[in-house]
BALOBA-1460 file (C-alpha; in Angstrom, 3 decimals):
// residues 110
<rec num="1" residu="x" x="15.099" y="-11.956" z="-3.374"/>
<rec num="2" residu="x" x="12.032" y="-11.852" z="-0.884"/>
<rec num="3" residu="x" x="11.271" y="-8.880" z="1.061"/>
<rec num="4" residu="x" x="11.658" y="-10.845" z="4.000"/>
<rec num="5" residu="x" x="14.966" y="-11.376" z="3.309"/>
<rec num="6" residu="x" x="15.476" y="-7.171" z="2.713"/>
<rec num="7" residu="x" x="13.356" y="-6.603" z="6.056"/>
<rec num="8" residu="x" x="16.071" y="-9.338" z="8.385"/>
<rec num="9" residu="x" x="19.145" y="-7.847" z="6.698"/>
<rec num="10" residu="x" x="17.631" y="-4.369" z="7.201"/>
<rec num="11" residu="x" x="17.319" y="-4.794" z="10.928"/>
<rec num="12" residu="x" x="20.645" y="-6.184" z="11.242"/>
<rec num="13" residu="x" x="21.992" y="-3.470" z="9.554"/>
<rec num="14" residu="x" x="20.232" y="-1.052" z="12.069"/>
<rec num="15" residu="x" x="21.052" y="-3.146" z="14.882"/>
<rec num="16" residu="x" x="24.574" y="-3.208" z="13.717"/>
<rec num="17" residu="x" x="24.994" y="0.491" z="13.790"/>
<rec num="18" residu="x" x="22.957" y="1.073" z="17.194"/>
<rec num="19" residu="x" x="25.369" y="-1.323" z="18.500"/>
<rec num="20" residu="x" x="28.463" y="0.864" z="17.760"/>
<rec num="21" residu="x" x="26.714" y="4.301" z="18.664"/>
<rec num="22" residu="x" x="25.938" y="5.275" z="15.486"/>
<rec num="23" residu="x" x="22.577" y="7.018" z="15.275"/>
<rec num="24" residu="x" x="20.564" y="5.777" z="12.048"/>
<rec num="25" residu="x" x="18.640" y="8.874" z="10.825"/>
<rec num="26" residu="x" x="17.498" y="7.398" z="7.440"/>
<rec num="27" residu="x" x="17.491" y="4.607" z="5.549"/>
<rec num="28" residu="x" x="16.949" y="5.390" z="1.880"/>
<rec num="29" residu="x" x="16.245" y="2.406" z="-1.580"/>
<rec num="30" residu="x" x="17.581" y="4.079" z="-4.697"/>
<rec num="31" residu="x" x="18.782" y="3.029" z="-7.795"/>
<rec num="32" residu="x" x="16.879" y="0.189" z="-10.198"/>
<rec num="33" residu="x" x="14.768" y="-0.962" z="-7.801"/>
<rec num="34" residu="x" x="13.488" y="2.441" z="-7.025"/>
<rec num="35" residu="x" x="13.040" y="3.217" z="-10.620"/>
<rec num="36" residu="x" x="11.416" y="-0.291" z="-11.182"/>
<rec num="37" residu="x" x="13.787" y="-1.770" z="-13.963"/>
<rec num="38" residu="x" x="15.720" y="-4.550" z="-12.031"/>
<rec num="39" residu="x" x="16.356" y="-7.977" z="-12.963"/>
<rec num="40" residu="x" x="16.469" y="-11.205" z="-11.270"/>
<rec num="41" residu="x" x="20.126" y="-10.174" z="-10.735"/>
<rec num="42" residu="x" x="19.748" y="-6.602" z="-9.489"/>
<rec num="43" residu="x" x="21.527" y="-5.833" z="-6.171"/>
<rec num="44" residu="x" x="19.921" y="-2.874" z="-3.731"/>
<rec num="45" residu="x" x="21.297" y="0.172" z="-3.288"/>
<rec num="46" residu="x" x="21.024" y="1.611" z="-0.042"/>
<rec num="47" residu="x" x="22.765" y="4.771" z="1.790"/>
<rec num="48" residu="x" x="22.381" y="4.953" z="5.257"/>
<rec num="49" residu="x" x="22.257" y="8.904" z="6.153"/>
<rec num="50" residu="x" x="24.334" y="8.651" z="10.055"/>
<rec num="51" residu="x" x="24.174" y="11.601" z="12.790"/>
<rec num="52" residu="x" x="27.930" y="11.601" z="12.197"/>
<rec num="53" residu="x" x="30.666" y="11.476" z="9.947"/>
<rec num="54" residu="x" x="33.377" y="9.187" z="9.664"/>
<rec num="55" residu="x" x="36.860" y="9.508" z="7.766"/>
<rec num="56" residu="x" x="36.594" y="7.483" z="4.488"/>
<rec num="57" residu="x" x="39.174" y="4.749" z="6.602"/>
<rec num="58" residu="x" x="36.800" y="4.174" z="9.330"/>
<rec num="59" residu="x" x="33.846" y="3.688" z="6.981"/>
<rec num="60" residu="x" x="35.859" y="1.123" z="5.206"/>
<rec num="61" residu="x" x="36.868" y="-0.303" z="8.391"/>
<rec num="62" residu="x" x="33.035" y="-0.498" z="9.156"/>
<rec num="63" residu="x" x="31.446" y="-1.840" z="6.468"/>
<rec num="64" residu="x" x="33.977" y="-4.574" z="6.648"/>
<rec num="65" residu="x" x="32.640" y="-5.640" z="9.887"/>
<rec num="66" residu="x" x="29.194" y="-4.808" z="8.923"/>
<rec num="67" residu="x" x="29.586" y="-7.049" z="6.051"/>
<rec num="68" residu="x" x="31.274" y="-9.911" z="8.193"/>
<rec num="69" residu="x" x="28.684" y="-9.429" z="10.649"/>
<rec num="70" residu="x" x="25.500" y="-10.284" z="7.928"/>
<rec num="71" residu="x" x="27.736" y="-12.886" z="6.954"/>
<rec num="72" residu="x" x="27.977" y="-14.752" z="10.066"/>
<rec num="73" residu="x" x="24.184" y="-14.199" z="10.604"/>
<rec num="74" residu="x" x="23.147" y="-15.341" z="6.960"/>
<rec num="75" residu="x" x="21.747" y="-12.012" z="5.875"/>
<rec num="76" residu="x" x="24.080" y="-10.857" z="3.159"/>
<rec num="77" residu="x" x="21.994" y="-9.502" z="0.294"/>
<rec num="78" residu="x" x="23.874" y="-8.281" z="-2.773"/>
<rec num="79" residu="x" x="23.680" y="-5.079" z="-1.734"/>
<rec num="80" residu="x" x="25.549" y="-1.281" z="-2.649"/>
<rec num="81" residu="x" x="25.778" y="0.410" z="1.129"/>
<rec num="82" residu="x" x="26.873" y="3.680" z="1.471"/>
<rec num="83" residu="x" x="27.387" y="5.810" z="5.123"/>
<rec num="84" residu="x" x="27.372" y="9.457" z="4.495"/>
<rec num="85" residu="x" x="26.420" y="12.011" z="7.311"/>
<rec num="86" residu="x" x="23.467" y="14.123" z="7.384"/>
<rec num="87" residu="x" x="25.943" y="17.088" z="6.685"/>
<rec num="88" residu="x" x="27.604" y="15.037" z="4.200"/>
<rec num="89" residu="x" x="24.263" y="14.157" z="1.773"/>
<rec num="90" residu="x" x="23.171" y="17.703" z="2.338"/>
<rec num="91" residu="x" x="25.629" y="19.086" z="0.946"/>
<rec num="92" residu="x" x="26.438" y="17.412" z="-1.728"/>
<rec num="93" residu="x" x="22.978" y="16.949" z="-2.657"/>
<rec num="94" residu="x" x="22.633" y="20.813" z="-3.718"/>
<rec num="95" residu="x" x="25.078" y="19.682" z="-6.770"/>
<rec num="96" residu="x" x="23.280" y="18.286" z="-9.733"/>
<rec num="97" residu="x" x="25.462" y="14.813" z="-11.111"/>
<rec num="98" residu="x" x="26.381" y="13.944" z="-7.507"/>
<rec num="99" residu="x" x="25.196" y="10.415" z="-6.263"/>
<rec num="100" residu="x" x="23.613" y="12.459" z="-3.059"/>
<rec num="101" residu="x" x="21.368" y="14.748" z="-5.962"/>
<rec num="102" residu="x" x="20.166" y="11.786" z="-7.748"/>
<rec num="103" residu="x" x="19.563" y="10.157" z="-4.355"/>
<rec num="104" residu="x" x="17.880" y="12.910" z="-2.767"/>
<rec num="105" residu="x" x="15.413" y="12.929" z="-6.023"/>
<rec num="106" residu="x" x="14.461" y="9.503" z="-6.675"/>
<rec num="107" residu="x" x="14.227" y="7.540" z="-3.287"/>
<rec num="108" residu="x" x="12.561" y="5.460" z="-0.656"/>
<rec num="109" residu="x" x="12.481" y="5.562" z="2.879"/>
<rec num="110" residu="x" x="13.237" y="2.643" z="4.694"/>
C-alpha cells in the first residue's frame, strides 16, 4: 500500500464527510502501523474524531455509504474507520482499556 494511495482515500474520506455537514476535527493513525509492526497485510486503523455525535444506526448507515462511495471512486483501502464525537473520545478516553485511551496514547494526526 503506497502513501499515495492513503493520501486519495484520505481526502475522499474528508470530502465525504464535508459533503454531509459533518465537521472533521481530527483524523488520527493508530494501531500497527502506528506502533511500526505491520505486515504486507496490515489494514489502517483510523478514527475520525466529528463535531457531532451520531446514534450507533446512523453511523452504520454512514459508513455504508462512505464505504460505497470509495468504492465507486477506487479508493477502498483495507481500512478499520471509526466516527466517535469529540465528546464521545473524551470521555471515554479518561478510562484506561478503552479503544479511545489506547488511541488517545499512541497516535498520529492526519
Amino acid at each position: 500500500m503506497k502513501s499515495t494511495d492513503i493520501s486519495l482515500s484520505l481526502q475522499i474520506i474528508k470530502d465525504f464527510f464535508k459533503q454531509n455537514n459533518i465537521i472533521v476535527l481530527k483524523i488520527l493513525l493508530f494501531g500497527s502501523r502506528v506502533r511500526e509492526n505491520h505486515s504486507a497485510d496490515s489494514d489502517i486503523d483510523l478514527i475520525v474524531i466529528t463535531d457531532q455525535e451520531l446514534n450507533p444506526l446512523s453511523k452504520r448507515r454512514f459508513l455504508a455509504r462512505l464505504t460505497s462511495h470509495l468504492i465507486s471512486r477506487n479508493a477502498m483501502l483495507p481500512m478499520d474507520l471509526i466516527i466517535k464525537s469529540q465528546k464521545e473520545f473524551d470521555a471515554e478516553k479518561e478510562y484506561i482499556g478503552t479503544l479511545s485511551y489506547n488511541i488517545a496514547l499512541n497516535n498520529i494526526s492526519l
